[in-house]
Each structure stands twice: as C-alpha cells, then as structure tokens.
N, C-alpha and C positions, 0 to 999 in steps of 0.2 A: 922477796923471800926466795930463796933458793934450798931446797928441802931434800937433806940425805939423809938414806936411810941405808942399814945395816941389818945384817943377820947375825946371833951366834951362834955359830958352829963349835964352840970348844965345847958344850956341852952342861957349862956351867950354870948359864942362865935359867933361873924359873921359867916355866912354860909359858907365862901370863907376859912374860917380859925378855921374850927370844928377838925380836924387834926394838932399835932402835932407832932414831930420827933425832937430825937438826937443823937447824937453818945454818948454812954453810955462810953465808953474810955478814949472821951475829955471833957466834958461836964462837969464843975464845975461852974455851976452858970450865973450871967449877964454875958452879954457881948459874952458869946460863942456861933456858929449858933443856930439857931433853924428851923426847917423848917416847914411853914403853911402850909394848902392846906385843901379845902373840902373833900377832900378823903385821906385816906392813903397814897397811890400811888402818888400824889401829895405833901404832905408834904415832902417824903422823897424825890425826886424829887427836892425841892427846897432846903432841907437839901445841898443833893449834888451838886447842883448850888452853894451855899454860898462855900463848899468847894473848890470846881473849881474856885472861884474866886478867894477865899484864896489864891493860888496856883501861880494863874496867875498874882497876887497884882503885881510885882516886875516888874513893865516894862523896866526895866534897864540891865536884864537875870543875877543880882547877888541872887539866891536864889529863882527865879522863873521859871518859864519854858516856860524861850523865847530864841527861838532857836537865832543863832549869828547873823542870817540876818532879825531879828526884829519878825519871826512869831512865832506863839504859837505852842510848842511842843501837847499838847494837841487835838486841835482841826485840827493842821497842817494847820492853817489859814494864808495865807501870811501876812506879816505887814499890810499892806493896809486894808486888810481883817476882821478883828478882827472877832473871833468867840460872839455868845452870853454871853459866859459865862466871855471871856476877857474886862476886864475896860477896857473902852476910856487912849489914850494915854493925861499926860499929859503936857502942853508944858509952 
C-alpha cells in the first residue's frame, strides 16, 4: 500500500473533509476508497477503515476474513461481537 495524501487549499472543502488519502497502487479512478478527514491523520485513518471493510465485506468467510466460527480474523471479534470496522451481518 502506498498512501497519498492531499490538502485543499481552494477552499471548497468542508472542514471535516480538508484532507484527503489514497492508495496510489490501487487507486484508478471512481469508485475506489478514498479517505476524508480534517487532518491528514484522519484521512488516512478512514482510508484504512474503507479497506478493513473491504476485507471484511464477505460474511460468508469465502474470501474474507471470518474466522470458521463466524468472528473476524482482524479485529478477533466473536460473531456476536463485530468490530467497528466489520459490516453488520446480513440476514
């Protein structure tokens, strides 16, 4: 992961969202994360949340990372538990 970030200066941006971040690797265009935040440190911060979720999308453990007994490899959250970063299950 190779992780740029920005500022804007034109003045446009909301304050919560004067920073942004991407992974310069994956990043071609719509659709791929981005991450906002007032600060640097928070952009990239949500960057890697969007990835984390990415990750965790698959609540099914075919291609995601949930462990066999429903919890997230990641965060080591029991099923029941779900970390922040893990979607809600859905049923």
């Amino acid at each position: 992961m190779n992780i740029r970030t920005s500022e804007d200066v034109t003045g446009f941006a909301p304050p919560d969202s004067k920073w942004v971040a991407v992974d310069n690797d994956t990043y071609d265009g719509p659709g791929c994360p981005i991450g906002r935040g007032a600060t640097e440190r928070e952009a990239i911060d949500d960057l890697l949340e969007q990835h984390l979720q990415d990750l965790c999308k698959d609540q099914s453990g075919v291609g995601g990372l949930v462990r066999t007994d429903g919890g997230c490899l990641l965060c080591e959250a029991d099923a029941g538990e779900r970390g922040t970063h893990c979607p809600p299950r859905e049923h």
